[in-house]
C-alpha positions as CSV (number, residue, x, y, z in Angstrom):
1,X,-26.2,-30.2,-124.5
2,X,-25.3,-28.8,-127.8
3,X,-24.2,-30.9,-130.4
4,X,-20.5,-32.0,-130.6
5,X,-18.1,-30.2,-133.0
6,X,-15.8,-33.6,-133.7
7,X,-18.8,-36.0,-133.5
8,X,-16.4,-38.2,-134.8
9,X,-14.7,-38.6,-131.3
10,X,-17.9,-40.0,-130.3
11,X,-19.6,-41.5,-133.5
12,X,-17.3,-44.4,-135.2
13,X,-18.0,-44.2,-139.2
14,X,-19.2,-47.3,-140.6
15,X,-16.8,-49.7,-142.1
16,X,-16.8,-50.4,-145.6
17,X,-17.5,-53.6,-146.9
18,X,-14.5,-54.9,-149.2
19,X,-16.3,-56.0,-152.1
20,X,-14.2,-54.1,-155.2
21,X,-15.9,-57.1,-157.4
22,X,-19.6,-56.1,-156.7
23,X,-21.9,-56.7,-159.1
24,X,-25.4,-55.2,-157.6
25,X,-24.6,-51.7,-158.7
26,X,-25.1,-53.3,-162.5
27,X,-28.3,-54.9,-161.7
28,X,-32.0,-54.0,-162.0
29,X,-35.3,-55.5,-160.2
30,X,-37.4,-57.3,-162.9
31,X,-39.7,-59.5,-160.5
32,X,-40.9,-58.6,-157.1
33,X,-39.3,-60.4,-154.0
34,X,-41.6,-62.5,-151.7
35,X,-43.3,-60.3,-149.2
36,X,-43.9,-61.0,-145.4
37,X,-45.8,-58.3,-143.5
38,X,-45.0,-58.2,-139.6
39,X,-47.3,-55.9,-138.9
40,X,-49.2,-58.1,-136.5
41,X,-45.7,-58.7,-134.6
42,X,-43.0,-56.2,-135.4
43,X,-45.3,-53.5,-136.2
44,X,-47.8,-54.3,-133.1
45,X,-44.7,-54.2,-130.5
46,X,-44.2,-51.0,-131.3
47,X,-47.6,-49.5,-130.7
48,X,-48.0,-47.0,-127.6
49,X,-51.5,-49.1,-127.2
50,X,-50.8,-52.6,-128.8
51,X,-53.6,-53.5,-131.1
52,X,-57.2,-55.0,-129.5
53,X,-58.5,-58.2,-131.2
54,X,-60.6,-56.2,-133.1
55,X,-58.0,-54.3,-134.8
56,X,-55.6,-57.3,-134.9
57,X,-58.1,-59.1,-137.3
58,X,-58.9,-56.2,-139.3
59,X,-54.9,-56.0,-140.1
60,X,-54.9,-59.5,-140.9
61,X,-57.7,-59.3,-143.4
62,X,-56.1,-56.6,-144.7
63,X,-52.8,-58.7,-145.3
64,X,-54.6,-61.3,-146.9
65,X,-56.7,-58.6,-148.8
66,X,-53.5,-57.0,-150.1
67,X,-51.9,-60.5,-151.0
68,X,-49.0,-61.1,-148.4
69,X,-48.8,-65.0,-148.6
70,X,-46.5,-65.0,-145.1
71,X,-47.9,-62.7,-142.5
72,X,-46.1,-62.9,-139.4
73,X,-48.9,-62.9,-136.5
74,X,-46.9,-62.7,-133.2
75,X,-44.6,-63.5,-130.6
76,X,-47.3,-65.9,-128.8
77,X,-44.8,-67.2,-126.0
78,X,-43.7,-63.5,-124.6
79,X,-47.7,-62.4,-124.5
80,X,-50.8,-64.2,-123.9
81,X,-52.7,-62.1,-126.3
82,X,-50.5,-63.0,-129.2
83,X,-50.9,-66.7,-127.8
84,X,-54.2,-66.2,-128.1
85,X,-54.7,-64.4,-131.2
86,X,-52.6,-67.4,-133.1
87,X,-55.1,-70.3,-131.6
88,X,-58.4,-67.8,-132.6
89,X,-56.6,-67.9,-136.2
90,X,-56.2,-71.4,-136.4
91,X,-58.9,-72.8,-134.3
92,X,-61.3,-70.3,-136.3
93,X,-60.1,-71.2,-139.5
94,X,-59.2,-68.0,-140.6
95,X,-56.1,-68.6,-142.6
96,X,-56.5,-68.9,-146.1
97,X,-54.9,-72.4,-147.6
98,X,-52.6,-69.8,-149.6
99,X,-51.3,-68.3,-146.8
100,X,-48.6,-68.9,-144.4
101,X,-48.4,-67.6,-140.8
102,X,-45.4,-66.8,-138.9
103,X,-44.7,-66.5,-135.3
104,X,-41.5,-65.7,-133.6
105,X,-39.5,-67.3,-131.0
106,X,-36.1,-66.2,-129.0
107,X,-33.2,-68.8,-128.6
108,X,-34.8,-70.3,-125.2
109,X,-36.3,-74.2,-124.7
110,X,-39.2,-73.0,-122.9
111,X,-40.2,-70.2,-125.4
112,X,-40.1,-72.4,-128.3
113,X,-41.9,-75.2,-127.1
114,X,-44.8,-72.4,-125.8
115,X,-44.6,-71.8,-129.3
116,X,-45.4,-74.6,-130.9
117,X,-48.2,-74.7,-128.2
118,X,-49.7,-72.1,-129.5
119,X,-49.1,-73.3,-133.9
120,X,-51.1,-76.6,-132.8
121,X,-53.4,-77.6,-135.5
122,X,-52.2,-75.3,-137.8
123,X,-52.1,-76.2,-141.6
124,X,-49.1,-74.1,-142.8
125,X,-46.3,-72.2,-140.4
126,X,-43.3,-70.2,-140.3
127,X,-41.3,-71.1,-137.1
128,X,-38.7,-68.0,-137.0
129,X,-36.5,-68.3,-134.5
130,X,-33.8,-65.6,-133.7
131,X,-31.2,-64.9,-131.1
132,X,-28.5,-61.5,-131.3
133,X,-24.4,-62.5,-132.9
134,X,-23.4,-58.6,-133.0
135,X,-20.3,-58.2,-130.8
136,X,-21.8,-55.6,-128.7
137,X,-24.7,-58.4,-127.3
138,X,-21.4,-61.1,-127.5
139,X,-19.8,-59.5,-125.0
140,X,-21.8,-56.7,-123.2
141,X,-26.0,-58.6,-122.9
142,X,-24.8,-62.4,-122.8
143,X,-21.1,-62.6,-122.1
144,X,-20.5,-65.3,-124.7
145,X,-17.7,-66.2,-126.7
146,X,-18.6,-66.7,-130.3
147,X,-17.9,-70.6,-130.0
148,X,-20.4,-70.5,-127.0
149,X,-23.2,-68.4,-129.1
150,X,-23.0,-70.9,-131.6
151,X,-23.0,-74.4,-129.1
152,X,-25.3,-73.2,-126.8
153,X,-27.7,-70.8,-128.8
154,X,-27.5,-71.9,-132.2
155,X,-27.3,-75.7,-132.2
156,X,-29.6,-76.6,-129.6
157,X,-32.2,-74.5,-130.4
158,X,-32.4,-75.0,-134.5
159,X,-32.2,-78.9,-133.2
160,X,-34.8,-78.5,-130.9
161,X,-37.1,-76.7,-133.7
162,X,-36.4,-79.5,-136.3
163,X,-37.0,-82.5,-133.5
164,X,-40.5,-80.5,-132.5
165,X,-41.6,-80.0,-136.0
166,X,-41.5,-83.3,-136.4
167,X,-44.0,-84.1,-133.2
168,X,-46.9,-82.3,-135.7
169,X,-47.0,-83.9,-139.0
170,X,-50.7,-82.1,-139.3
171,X,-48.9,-79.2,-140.2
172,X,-46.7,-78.1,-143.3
173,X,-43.2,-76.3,-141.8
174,X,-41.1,-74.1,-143.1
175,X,-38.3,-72.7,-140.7
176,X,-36.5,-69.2,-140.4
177,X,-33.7,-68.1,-138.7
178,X,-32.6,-64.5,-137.9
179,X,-29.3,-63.3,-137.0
180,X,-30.7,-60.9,-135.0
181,X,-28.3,-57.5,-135.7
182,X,-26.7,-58.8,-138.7
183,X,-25.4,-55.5,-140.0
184,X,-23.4,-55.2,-136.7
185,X,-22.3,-58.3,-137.3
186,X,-18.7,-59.5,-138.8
187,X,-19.7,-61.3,-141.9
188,X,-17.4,-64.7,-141.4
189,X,-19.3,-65.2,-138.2
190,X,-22.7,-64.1,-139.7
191,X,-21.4,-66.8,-142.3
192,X,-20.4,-69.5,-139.5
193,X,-24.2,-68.7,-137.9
194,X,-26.1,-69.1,-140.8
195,X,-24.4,-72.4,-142.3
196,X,-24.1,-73.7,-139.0
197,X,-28.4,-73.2,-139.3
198,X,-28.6,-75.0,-142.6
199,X,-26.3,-78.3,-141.7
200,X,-27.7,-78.8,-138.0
201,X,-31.6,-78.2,-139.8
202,X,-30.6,-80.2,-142.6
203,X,-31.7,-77.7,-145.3
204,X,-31.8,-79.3,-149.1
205,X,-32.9,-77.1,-151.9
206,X,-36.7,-78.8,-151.4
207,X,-36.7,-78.0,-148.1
208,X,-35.1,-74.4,-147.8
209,X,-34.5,-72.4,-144.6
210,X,-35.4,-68.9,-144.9
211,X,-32.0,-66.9,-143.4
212,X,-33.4,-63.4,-142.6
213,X,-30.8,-61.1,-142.4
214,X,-31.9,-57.8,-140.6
215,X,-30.6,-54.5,-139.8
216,X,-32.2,-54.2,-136.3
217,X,-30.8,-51.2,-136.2
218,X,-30.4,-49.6,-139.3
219,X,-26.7,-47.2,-138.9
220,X,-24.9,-47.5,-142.4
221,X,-25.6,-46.7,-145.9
222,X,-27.9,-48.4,-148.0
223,X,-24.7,-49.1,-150.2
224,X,-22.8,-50.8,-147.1
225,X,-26.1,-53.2,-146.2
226,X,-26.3,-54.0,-150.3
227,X,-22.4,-55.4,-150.2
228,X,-23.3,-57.1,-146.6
229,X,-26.2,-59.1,-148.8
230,X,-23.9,-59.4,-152.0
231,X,-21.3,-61.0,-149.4
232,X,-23.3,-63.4,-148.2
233,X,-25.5,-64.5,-151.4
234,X,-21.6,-65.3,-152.5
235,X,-20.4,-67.3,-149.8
236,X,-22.9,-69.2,-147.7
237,X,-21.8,-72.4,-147.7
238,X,-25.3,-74.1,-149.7
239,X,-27.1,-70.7,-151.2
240,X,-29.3,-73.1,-153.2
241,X,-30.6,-74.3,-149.8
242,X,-32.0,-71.1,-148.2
243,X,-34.3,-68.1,-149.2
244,X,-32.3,-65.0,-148.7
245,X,-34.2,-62.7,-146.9
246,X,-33.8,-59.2,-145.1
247,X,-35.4,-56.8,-142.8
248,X,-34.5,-53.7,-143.1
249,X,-35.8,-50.8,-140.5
250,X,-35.2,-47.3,-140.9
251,X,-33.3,-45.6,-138.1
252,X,-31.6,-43.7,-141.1
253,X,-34.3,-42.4,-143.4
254,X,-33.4,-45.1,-146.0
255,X,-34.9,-48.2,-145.4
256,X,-36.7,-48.4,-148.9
257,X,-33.2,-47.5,-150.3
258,X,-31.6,-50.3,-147.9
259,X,-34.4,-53.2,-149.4
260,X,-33.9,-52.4,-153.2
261,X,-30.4,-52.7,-153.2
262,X,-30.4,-56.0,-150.9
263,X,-32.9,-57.4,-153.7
264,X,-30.3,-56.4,-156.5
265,X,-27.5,-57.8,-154.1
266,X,-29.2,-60.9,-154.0
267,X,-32.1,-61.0,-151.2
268,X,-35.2,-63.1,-152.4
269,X,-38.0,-61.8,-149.6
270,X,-38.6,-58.4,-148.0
271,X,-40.2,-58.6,-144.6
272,X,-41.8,-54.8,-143.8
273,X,-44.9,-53.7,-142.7
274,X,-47.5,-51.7,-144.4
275,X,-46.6,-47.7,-144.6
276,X,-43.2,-48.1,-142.7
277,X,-44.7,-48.6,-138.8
278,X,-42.5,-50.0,-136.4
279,X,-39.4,-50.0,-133.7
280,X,-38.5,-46.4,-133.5
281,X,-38.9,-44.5,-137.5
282,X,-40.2,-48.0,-138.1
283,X,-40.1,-51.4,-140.5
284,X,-39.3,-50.8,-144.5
285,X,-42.6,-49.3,-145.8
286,X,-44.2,-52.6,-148.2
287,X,-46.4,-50.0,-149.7
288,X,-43.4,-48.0,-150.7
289,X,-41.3,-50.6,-151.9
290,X,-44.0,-52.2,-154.3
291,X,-45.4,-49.4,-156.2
292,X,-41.9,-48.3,-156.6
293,X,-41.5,-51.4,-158.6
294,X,-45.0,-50.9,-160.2
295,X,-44.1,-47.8,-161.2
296,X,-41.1,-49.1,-163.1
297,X,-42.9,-51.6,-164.7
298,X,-42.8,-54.2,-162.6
299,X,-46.3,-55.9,-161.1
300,X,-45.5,-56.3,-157.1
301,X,-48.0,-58.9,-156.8
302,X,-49.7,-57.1,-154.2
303,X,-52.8,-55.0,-154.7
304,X,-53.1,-51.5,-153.6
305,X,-55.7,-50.0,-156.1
306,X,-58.0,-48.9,-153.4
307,X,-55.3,-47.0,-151.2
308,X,-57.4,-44.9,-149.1
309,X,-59.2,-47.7,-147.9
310,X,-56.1,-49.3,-147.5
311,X,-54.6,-46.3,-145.5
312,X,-57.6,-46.2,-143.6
313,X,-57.4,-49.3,-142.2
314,X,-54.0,-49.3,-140.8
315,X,-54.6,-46.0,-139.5
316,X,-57.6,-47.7,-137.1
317,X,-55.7,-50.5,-136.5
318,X,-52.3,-49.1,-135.5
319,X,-54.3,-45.6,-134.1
320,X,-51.5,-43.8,-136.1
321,X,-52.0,-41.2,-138.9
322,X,-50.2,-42.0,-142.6
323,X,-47.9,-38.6,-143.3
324,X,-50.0,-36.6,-145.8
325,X,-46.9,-36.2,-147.8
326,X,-46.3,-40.4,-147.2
327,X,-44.8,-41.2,-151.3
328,X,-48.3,-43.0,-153.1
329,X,-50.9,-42.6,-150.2
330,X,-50.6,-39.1,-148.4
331,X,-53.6,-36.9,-149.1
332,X,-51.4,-34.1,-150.8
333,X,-49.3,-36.2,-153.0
334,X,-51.2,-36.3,-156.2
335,X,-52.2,-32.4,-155.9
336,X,-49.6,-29.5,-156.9
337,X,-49.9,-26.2,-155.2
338,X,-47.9,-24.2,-157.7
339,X,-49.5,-22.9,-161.1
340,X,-46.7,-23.7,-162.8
341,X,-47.0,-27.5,-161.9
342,X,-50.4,-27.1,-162.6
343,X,-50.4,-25.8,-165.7
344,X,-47.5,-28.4,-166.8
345,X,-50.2,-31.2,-165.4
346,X,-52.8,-29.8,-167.6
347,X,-50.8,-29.4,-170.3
348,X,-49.5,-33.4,-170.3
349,X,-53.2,-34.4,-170.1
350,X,-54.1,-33.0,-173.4
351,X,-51.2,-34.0,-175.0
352,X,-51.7,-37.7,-173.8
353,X,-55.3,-38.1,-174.4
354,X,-54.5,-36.0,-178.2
355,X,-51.7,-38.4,-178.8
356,X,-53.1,-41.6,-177.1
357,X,-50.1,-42.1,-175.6
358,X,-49.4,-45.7,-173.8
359,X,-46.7,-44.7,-171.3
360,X,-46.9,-42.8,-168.3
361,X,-44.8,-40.1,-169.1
362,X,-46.6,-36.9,-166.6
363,X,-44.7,-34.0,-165.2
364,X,-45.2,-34.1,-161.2
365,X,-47.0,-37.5,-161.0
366,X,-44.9,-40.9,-160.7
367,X,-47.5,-43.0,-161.3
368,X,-50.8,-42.5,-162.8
369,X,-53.8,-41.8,-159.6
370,X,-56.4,-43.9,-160.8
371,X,-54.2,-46.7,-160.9
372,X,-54.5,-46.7,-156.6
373,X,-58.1,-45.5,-156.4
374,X,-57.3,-42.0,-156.4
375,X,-58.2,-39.0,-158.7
376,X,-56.3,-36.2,-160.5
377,X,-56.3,-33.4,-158.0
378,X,-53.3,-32.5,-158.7
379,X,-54.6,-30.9,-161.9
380,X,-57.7,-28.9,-160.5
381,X,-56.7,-24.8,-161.2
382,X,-56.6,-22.8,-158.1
383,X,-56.8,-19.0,-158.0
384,X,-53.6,-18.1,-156.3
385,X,-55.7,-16.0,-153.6
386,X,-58.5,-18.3,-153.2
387,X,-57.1,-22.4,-154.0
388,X,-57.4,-25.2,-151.5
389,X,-55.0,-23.6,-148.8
390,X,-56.4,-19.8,-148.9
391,X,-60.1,-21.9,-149.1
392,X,-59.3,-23.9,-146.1
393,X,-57.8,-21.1,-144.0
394,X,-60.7,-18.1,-144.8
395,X,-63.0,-20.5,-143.3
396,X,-61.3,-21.5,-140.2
397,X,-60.4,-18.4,-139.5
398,X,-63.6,-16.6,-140.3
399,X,-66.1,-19.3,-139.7
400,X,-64.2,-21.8,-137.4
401,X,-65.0,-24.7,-139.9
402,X,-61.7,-26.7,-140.1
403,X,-62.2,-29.3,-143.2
404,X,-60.1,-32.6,-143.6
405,X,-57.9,-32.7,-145.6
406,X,-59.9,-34.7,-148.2
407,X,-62.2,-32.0,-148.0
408,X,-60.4,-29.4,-148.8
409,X,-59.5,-31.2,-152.0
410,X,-63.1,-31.9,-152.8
411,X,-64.5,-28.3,-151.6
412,X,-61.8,-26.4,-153.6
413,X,-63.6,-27.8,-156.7
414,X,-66.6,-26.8,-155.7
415,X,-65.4,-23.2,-155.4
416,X,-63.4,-23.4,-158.5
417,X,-66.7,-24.0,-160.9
418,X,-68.0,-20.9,-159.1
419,X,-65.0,-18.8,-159.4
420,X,-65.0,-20.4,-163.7
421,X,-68.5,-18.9,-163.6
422,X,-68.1,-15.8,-161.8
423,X,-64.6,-14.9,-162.9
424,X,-64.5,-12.5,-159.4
425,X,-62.3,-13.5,-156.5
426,X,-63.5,-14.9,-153.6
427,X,-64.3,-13.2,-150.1
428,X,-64.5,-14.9,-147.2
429,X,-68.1,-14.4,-147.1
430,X,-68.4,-15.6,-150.6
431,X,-66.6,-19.1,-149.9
432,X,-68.9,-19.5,-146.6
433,X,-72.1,-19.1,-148.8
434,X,-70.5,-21.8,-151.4
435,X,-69.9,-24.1,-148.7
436,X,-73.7,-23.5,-147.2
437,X,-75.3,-23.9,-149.8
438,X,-73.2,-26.9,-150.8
439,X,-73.4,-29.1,-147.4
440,X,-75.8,-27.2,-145.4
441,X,-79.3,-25.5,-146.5
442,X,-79.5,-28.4,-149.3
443,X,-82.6,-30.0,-148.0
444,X,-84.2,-32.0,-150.9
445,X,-84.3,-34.7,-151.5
446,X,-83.6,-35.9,-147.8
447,X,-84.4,-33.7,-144.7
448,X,-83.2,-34.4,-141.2
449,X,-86.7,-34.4,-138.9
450,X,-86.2,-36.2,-135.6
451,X,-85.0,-39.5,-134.2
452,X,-84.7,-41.2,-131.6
453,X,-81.8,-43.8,-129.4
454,X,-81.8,-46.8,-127.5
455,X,-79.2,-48.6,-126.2
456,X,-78.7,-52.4,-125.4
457,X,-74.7,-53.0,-124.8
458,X,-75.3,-56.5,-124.2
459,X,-76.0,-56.9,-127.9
460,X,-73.8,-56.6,-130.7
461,X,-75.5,-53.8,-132.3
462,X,-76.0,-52.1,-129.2
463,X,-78.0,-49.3,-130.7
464,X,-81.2,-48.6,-132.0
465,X,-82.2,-45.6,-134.3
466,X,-85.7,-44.5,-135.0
467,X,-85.4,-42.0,-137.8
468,X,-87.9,-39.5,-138.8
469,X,-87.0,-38.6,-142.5
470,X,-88.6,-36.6,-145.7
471,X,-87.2,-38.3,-148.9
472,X,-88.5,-37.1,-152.2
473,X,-91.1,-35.1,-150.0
474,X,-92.5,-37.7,-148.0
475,X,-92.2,-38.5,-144.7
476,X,-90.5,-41.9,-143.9
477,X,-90.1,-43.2,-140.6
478,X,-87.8,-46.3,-140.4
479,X,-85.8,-48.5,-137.8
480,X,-82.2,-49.4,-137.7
481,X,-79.6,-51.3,-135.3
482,X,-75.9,-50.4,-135.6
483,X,-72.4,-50.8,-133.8
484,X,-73.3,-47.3,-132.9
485,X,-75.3,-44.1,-134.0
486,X,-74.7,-43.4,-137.3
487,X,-74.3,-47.2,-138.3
488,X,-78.0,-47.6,-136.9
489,X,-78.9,-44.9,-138.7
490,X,-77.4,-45.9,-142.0
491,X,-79.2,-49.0,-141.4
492,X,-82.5,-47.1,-140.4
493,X,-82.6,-45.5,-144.4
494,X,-81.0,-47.9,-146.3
495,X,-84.4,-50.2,-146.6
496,X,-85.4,-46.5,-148.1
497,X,-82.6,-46.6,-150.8
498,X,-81.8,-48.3,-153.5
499,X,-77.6,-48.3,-153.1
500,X,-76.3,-48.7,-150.0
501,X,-74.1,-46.4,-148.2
502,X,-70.8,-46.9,-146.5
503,X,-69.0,-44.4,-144.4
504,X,-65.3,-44.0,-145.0
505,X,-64.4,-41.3,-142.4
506,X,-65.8,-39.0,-139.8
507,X,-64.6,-35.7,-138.2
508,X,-66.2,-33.5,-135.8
509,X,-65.4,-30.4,-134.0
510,X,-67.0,-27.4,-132.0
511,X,-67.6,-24.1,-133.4
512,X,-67.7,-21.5,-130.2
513,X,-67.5,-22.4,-126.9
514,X,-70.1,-23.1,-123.8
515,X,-73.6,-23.2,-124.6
516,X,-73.5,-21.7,-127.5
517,X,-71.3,-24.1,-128.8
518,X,-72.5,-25.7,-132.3
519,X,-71.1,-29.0,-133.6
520,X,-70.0,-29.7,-136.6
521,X,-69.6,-33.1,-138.1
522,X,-68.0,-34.2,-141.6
523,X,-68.7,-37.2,-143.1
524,X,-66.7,-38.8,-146.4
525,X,-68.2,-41.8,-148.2
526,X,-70.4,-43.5,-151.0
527,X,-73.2,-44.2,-151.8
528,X,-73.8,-47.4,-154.0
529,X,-70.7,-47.7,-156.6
530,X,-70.2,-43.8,-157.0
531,X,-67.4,-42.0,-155.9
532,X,-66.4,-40.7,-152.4
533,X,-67.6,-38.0,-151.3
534,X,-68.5,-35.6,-148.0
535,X,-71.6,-34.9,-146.2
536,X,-71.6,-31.7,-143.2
537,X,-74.0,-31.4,-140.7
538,X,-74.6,-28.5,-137.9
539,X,-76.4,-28.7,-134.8
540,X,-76.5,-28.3,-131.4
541,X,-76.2,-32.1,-130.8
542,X,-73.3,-34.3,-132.1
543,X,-75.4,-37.1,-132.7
544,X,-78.3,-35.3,-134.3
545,X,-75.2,-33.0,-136.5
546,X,-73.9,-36.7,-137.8
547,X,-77.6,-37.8,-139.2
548,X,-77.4,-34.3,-140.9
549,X,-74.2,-35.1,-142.4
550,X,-75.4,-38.4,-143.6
551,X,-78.5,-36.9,-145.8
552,X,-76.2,-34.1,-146.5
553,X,-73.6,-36.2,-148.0
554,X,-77.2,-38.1,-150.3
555,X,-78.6,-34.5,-151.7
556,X,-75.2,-34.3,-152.9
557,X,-74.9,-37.1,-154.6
558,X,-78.7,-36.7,-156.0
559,X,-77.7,-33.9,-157.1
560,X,-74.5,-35.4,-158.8
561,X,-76.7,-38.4,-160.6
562,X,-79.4,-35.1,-161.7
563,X,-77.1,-33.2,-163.3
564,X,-75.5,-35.8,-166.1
565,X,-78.9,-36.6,-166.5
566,X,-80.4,-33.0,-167.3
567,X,-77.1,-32.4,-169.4
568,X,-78.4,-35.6,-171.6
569,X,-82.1,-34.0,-171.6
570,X,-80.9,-30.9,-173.2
């Protein structure tokens, strides 16, 4: 069906808020808003494969490692697992004393007091508690007057929550209430909802209730959502008894947009989950929001300095990739493909470290690389037939060898340096040579020379490595358990090092087809306290290619500690 001419016969316009007094336009964020991450509930419901326990406590660390003080963990009486997942945090005391956890819970007696089930024992909780006032739930999902939403939704159930919370003195509460679709909403009954919440709870400005005012479904402009916010921070009946907060989600493109105007409209806390997953195009992006305010000066109170590890970890744990061109954390958005831009960059870095200049003030770059973990590649010269793209593309096409991403960046130096030294441009031939002698026929100070595997899955490091290995010229054989190969075999020539080494990434691939089919393993990470870097290794055998990778990955960083070295000797 093609798309309507008058969409407008289809497609009512949002209305505008009438607000000719605003004030938000005039204000500025000076102080970061208090964060809460759902990715463990909002952001988990949303996955094609839900998150395992594994990955579930791998994103809670992380939201504890990041600095979220309120992490919403579930919705533990719609799904065992989340049920579960809450008692493992609380009977395992894995909850920081800094932190408080959040679950959810609809409008229904027996869900809450599953709920509550489930928070036993804990020492600090969030009870959030929601049910729908739009019109089109009113009247279309429930069939309910708004007198009736309000007696037999909101009343009982905020009454319930208070009389419960009062059955577990072992644990400090704190008590939020959504208006679920609150941007659909007419504000006077938004208004009626929410004070309604703070008399039958019995808010006082010690005890706040947190009023969370979503756009479930985000459909108006960031501008209309901002008045919404302004609106109510004016006219709640007892603003100094609640914590303003919103949630907005990005059906529009503009949830980031939606979140810093609510927060100069008035809204105290941000709920979002790390790089924007969630329902649909997903929850406002926390990452986003907070180094937009750090890169106006303003400290988020959230650490992100080591991104890619960051990324990394929300990529396993939600199984979904972060958009390379994602704003602070994509793997092209510190590196500028035109000359011009590159030139400018270059240009700007002289004249900053001539001028030892204190502000960040750099064409093409918002915020300054280092500052999360990441390096200038934006500023590495490129030969217009032979930079990262033309690099990456010679060698798949010629070679079959498709780098990473990361790689590209890092093997695009490597050719540059020649390309400085030769002054001649590169053939594909020429770049394959680079790259072999680079990752592959580098065999000193570690060689690859046999191994072998055994497996125990009842065991937590199921396998065993026995690695044959020449370091320095000797022949070392050593012994290692692991999680799995290359962790055993990490483990197997660590005792041999003197900095350990930890693997950030993998990718693999075949080059040809049948049996003559080679594999080809790449392998990103660091050894000791230097930086990142990438190991390749070729062979016949996955396994056996990934061990080649590894000591691949430590010539080159021998090689990197030699040369500053020699330099100094000279």
């Amino acid at each position: 069906m093609p798309m309507l001419k008058q969409p407008s016969q289809k497609y009512a316009a949002f209305k505008p808020i009438p607000l000719p007094d605003r004030t938000w336009p005039n204000q500025t964020i000076t102080k970061p808003p208090v964060w809460l991450a759902t990715d463990l509930r909002d952001g988990n419901q949303a996955l094609i494969e839900p998150m395992d326990v594994e990955r579930k406590k791998k994103m809670f660390a992380l939201n504890v490692r990041v600095g979220v003080k309120e992490i919403e963990v579930g919705f533990p009486s719609a799904s065992q697992t989340d049920f579960d997942f809450v008692r493992h945090l609380i009977e395992d005391k894995q909850i920081p004393d800094d932190v408080w956890i959040q679950v959810l819970a609809p409008s229904r007696g027996e869900f809450i007091e599953r709920t509550f089930e489930a928070l036993k024992g804990a020492k600090r909780a969030i009870f959030h508690l929601y049910h729908a006032v739009a019109p089109v739930m009113r009247n279309v999902v429930f069939g309910l007057s708004q007198d009736q939403i309000v007696n037999e939704l909101t009343i009982p159930h905020v009454r319930q929550v208070r009389d419960l919370m009062k059955k577990y003195p072992e644990t400090e509460w704190r008590f939020e209430f959504s208006p679920e679709m609150f941007s659909n909403t007419e504000l006077e009954f938004s208004k009626r909802v929410v004070d309604t919440v703070i008399d039958v709870y019995g808010a006082t400005p010690q005890n706040k209730v947190i009023i969370n005012l979503p756009t479930t479904v985000e459909n108006a402009t960031p501008n209309c959502f901002a008045d919404q916010i302004e609106w109510m921070h004016r006219n709640v009946a007892k603003r100094d008894c609640i914590v303003m907060s919103v949630h907005p989600h990005n059906d529009r493109g503009t949830g980031t947009a939606a979140a810093e105007l609510a927060m100069m409209a008035g809204a105290d806390r941000v709920e979002g989950c790390l790089f924007g997953n969630g329902e649909r195009t997903g929850n406002v992006d926390l990452v986003n929001l907070a180094l937009n305010m750090y890169s106006q000066g303003v400290h988020p109170n959230l650490d992100f300095s080591d991104i890619d590890e960051i990324k990394k970890t929300v990529e396993y744990c939600n199984q979904i990739p972060v958009h390379p061109r994602h704003p602070y954390a994509g793997d092209l958005v510190y590196t500028s493909f035109s000359g011009s831009h590159q030139d400018a960059i270059k240009k700007a870095f002289a004249a900053r470290d001539a001028n030892k200049t204190q502000f960040w003030d750099m064409p093409y770059l918002p915020i300054d690389p280092m500052d999360v973990g990441r390096s200038y590649e934006a500023v590495i010269r490129v030969n217009s037939q032979s930079g990262k793209g033309g690099i990456s593309y010679l060698l798949q096409s010629e070679y079959g060898v498709d780098l990473p991403r990361r790689m590209q960046i890092e093997f695009s130096q490597v050719v540059q340096q020649v390309m400085d030294t030769t002054g001649k441009e590169m053939t594909a031939d020429d770049i394959w040579n680079i790259f072999d002698a680079e990752y592959i026929s580098k065999g000193a100070p570690y060689k690859y020379i046999a191994h072998k595997l055994a497996e125990d899955s009842s065991k937590p490091e199921a396998v065993e490595v026995q690695a044959e290995v020449v370091i320095d010229g000797d022949t070392h054989k050593a012994k290692g358990l692991g999680n799995g190969p290359i962790d055993a075999f990490v483990a197997a020539i660590a005792s041999e090092l003197h900095a350990p080494v930890k693997v950030m990434d993998y990718h693999e691939h075949a080059i040809g087809q049948g049996a003559n089919a080679t594999a080809i393993t790449y392998i990103e990470m660091r050894v000791g306290d230097g930086p990142s870097l990438h190991g390749v290794g070729m062979d016949s055998n996955i396994v056996t290619a990934s061990f080649k990778a590894i000591l691949s990955g430590l010539n080159r960083d021998a090689a990197r500690v030699k040369a500053p070295a020699a330099a100094t000797s000279k």
